[in-house]
C-alpha positions as CSV (number, residue, x, y, z in Angstrom):
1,X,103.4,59.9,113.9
2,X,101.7,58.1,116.8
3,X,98.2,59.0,118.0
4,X,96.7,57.5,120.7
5,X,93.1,57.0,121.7
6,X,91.6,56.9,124.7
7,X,88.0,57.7,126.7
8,X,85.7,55.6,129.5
9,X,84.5,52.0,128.7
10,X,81.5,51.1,126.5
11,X,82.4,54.1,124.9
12,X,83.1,51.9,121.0
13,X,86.5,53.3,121.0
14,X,88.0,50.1,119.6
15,X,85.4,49.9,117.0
16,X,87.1,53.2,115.5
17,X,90.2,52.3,116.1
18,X,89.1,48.8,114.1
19,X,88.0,51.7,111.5
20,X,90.6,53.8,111.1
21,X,93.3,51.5,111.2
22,X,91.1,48.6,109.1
23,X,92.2,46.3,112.2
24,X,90.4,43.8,114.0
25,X,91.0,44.5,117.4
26,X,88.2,42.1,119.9
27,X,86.1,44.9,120.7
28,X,83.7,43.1,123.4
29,X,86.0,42.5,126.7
30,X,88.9,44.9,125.9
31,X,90.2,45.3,129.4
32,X,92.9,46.4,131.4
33,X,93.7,43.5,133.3
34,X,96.5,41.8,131.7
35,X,95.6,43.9,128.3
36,X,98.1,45.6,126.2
37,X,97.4,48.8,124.0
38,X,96.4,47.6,120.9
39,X,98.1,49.3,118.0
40,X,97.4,49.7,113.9
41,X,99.8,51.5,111.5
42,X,97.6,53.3,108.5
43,X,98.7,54.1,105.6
44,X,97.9,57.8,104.7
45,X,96.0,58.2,101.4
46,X,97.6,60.3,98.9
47,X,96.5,60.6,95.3
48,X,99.7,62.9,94.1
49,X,101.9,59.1,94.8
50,X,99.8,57.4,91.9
51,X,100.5,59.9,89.7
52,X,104.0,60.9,90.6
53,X,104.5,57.1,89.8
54,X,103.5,57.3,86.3
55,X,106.0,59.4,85.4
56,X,109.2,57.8,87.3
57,X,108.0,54.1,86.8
58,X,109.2,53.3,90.6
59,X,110.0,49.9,91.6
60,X,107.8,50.7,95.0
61,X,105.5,53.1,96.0
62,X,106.0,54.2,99.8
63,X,103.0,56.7,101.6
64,X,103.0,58.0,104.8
65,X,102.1,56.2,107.9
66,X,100.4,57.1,111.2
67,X,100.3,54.4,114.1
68,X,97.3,54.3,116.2
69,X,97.2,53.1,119.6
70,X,94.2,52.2,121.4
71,X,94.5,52.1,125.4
72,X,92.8,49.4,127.5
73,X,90.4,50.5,129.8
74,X,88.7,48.9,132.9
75,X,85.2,50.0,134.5
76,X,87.2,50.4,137.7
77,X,90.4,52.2,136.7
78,X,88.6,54.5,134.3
79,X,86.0,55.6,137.3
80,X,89.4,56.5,139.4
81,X,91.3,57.4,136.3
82,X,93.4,56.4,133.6
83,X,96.0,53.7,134.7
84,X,99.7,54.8,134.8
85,X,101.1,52.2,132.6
86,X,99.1,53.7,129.9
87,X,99.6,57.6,130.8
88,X,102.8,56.6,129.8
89,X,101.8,55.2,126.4
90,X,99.9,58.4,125.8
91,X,102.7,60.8,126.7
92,X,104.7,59.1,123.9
93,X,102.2,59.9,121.0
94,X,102.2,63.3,119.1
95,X,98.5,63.7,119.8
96,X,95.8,62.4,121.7
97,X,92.2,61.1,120.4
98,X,89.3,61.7,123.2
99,X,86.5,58.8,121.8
100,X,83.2,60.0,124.1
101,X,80.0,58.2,123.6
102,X,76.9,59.5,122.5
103,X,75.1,56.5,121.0
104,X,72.0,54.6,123.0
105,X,72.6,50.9,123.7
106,X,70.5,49.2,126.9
107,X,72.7,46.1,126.2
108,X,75.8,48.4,127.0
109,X,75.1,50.2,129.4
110,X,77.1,53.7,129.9
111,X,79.8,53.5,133.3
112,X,77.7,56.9,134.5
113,X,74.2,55.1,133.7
114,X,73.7,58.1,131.2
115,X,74.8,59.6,128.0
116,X,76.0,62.9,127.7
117,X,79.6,62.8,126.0
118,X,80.0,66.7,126.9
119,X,80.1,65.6,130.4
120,X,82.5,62.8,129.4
121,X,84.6,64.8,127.5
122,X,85.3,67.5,130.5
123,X,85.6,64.8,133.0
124,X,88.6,63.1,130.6
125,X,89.9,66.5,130.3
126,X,90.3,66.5,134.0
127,X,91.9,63.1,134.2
128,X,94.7,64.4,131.8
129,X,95.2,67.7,134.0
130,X,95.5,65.3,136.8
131,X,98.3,63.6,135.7
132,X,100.2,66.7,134.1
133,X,99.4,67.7,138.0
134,X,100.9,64.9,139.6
135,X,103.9,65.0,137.5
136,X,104.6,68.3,138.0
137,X,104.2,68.0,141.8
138,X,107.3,65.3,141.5
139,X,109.3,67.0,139.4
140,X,109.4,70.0,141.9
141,X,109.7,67.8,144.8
142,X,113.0,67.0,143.5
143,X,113.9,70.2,142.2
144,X,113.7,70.9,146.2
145,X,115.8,67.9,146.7
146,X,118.6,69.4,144.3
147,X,118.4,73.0,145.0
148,X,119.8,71.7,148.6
149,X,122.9,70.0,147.0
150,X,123.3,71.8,144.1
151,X,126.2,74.0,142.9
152,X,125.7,77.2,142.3
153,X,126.4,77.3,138.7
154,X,123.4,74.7,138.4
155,X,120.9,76.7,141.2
156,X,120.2,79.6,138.5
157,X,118.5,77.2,136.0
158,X,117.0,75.0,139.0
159,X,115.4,78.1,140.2
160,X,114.1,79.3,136.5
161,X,112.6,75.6,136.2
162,X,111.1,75.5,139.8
163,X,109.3,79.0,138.4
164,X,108.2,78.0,135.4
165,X,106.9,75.0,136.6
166,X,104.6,77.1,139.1
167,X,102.9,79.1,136.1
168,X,101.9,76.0,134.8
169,X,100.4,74.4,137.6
170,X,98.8,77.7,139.3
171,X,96.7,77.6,135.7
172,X,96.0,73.4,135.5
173,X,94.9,73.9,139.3
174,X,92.3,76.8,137.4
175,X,91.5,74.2,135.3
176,X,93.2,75.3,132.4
177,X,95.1,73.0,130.3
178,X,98.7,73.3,129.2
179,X,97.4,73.8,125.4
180,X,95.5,76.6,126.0
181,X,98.1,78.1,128.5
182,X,99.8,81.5,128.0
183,X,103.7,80.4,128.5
184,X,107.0,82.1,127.8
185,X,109.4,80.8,125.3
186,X,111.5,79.2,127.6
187,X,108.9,77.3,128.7
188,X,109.2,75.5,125.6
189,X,112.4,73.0,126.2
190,X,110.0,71.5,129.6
191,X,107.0,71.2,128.2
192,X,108.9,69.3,125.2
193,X,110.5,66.7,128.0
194,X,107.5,66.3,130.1
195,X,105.1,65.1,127.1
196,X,102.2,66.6,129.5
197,X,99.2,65.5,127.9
198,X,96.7,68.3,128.3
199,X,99.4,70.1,126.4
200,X,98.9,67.6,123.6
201,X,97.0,68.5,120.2
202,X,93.5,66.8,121.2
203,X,90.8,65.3,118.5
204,X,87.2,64.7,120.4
205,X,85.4,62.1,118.6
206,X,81.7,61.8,119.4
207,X,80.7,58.2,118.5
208,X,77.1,58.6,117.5
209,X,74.2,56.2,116.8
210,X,74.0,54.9,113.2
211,X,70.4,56.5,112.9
212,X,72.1,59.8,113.9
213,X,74.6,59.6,110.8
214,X,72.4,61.9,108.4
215,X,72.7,64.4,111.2
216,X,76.9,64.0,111.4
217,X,77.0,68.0,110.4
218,X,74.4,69.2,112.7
219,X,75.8,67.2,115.6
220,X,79.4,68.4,114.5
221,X,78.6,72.1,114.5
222,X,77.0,71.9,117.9
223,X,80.5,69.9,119.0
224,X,82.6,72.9,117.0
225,X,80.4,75.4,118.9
226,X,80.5,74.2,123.1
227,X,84.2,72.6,122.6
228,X,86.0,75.2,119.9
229,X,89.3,75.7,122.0
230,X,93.0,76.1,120.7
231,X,94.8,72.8,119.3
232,X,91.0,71.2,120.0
233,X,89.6,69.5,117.1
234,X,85.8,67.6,116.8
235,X,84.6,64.9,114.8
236,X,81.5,63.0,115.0
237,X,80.8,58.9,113.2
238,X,79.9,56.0,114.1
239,X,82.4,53.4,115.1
240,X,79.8,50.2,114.6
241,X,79.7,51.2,111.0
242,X,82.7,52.5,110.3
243,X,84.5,49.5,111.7
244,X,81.9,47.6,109.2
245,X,82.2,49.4,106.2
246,X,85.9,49.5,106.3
247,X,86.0,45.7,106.5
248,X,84.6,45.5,103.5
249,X,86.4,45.1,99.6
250,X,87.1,48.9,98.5
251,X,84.6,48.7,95.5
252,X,81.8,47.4,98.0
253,X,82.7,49.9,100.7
254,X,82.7,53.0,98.5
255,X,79.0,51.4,96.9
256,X,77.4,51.3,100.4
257,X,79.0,54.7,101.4
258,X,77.6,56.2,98.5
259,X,73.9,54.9,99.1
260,X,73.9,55.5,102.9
261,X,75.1,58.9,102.2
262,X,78.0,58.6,104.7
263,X,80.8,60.4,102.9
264,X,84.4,59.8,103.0
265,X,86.5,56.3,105.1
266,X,87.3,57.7,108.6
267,X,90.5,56.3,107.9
268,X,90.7,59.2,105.2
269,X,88.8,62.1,107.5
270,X,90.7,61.4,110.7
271,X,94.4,61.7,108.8
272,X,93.5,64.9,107.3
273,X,91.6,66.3,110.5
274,X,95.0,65.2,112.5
275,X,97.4,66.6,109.6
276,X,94.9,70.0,110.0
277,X,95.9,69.4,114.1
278,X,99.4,69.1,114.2
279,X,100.0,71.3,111.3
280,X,101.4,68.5,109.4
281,X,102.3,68.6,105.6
282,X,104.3,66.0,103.2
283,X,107.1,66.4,100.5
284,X,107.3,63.8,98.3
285,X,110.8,62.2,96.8
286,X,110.4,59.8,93.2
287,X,113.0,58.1,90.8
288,X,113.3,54.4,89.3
289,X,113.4,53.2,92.8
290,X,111.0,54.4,94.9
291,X,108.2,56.9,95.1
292,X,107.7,58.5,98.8
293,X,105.8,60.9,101.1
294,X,107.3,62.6,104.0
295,X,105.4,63.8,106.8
296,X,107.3,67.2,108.4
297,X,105.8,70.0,110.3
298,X,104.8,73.4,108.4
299,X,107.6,75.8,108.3
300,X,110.4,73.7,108.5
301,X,113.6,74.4,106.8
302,X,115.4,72.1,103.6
303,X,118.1,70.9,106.1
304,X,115.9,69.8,108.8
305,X,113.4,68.3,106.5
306,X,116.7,66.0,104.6
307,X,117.5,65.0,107.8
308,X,113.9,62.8,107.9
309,X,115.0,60.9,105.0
310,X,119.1,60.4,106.7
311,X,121.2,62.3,109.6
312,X,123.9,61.8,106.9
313,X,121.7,64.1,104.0
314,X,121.7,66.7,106.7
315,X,124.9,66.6,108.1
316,X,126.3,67.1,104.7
317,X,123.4,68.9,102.7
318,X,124.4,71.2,100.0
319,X,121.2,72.0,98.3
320,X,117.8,71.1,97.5
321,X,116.6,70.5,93.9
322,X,113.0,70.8,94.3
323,X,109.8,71.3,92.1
324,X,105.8,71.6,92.9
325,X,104.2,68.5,92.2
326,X,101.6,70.4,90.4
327,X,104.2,71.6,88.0
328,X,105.6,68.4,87.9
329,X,102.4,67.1,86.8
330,X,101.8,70.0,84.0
331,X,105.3,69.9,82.8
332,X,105.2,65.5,82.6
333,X,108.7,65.2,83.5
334,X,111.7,66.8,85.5
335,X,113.6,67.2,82.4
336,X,110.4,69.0,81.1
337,X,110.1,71.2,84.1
338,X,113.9,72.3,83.9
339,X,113.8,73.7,80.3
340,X,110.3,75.4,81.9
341,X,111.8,77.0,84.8
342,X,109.6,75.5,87.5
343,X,112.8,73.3,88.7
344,X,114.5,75.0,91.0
345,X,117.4,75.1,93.4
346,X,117.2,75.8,97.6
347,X,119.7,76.3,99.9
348,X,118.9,75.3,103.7
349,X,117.1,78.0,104.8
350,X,113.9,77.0,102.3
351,X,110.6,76.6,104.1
352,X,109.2,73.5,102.9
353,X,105.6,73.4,101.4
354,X,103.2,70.9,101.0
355,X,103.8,68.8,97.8
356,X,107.0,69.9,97.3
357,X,109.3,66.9,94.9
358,X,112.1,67.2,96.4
359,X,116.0,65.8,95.4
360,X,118.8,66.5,98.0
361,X,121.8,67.2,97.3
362,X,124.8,66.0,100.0
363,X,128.5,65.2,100.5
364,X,129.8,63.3,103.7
């Protein structure tokens, strides 16, 4: 799962990146000339992977990752918009994270002079409708091109396209973006190959002051309350001492957390607010060798989730041996959980839930 974060200059963006992937990214002249993305893989935290390891004695224990990617930004491009090389980047990530600034620092001053990261936030919104705008407007420039050429077992679904692609333009031009967009099921297979990023899950992180951290749930429910919108999720914490706190030795970090009353690592919060966004969930495989999580959407089949693990499990799946990791737990071993009951067999057609210990069963 790649997530990428973007938002204007001076806005601390690679200080939270620096926290949530524990990297150490320069934060003081990121810039887009000659700069490359920077990028962090974190590993998700998952306590049921400690304990599932207890009981099968694995030779490694694997979680699940998320790769973060933090865009370059320049005070230019950013005043004109986000540059193309990196629209490109952020079209490639599952879902986007919007860092706007609402911390006070006359050394750094804001590119707009003042702070308001509602303002910030709306005007970044526009710069992704622009682009969705812009591509759209090429696509059915050449959909014009074709239509001229074309045969006419090809003009039906040209036409259907060129139609489709109107609906969703006539509502970015009302300033709506493609999330929040009413659009038919067909619509689905386009928006899937244009990657159009107002269409992408978004997270809108308000970096705050460090003096504003013991207001984190007031500032948050006035966030939840002006930018509640569907696939729209808000978060507020300070990158400077995030980024500082999770360079530290765990024990130390999790002392100082506990007397500045700052709760839990955004590397933990931002996984599970993301997970909550994309509607993410994790099975979990263990034997002598290894001890896994999986990340898979919610209401995916047993098929489709074997074939995250190998194309060849799915091609040849036969069936699913599969038992809740709570019961796993209770029970202390497979062969426990078998004369118990909880072990059970699925066929393809299971909907995978969260936690599920999963063994698959396959013949190519």
């Amino acid at each position: 799962m790649a997530i990428g974060i973007f938002g204007l200059p001076r806005t601390g963006k690679t200080s939270i990146f620096n926290a949530v992937s524990r990297g150490h990214a320069e934060t003081s002249s990121f810039r887009t000339s000659g700069g490359q993305p920077n990028i962090g893989v974190a590993k998700v935290p998952d306590i049921r992977l400690d304990k599932l390891a207890e009981i099968s004695k694995p030779k490694k224990l694997t979680p699940a990752e998320v790769e973060y990617i933090d865009i370059p930004t320049s005070p230019d491009a950013m005043a004109k918009g986000i540059g193309g090389e990196f629209l490109n980047v952020l079209q490639r990530c599952e879902s986007l994270i919007m860092v706007c600034r609402s911390f006070e620092n006359a050394a750094v001053p804001h590119v707009e002079d003042t702070i308001d990261p509602y303002r910030d936030a709306e005007s970044l919104e526009m710069e992704l409708m622009f682009s969705d705008l812009a591509l759209l407007e090429r696509r059915e420039h050449r959909i014009g091109t074709q239509l001229r050429s074309a045969k006419v077992s090809e003009r039906d679904a040209l036409a259907k396209e060129k139609i489709i692609i109107g609906k969703i333009r006539e509502q970015l031009e009302a300033e709506v973006p493609v999330r929040e967009q009413d659009l038919p099921a067909e619509a689905r297979p386009l928006l899937e190959n244009f990657q159009l990023l107002s269409g992408k899950p978004l997270m809108i992180v308000f970096n705050i002051d460090e003096d504003a951290v013991d207001r984190t749930a007031e500032i948050e429910a006035e966030m939840a309350a002006k930018l509640d919108k569907p696939h729209v999720s808000t978060v507020a914490l300070s990158g400077k001492l995030e980024m500082e706190l999770a360079g530290m030795d765990p024990a130390e970090e999790a002392e100082f957390r506990e007397s500045l009353g700052v709760g839990e690592p955004s590397l933990d919060r931002m996984i599970r607010v993301s997970y909550d966004l994309l509607g993410l969930i994790s099975f979990l495989t263990t034997g002598p060798d290894e001890t896994r999580a999986w990340t898979i959407r919610k209401g995916i089949s047993a098929v489709d989730a074997a074939g995250k693990i190998h194309s060849d499990i799915q091609r040849g799946f036969i069936r699913a041996e599969i038992v809740s990791y709570e019961d796993l737990i209770s029970t202390g071993s497979i062969a426990e959980a078998r004369k118990q009951g909880t072990f059970r067999t699925e066929g393809k057609t299971y909907i995978m839930q969260d936690g599920d210990v999963v063994n698959f069963l396959f013949n190519v």
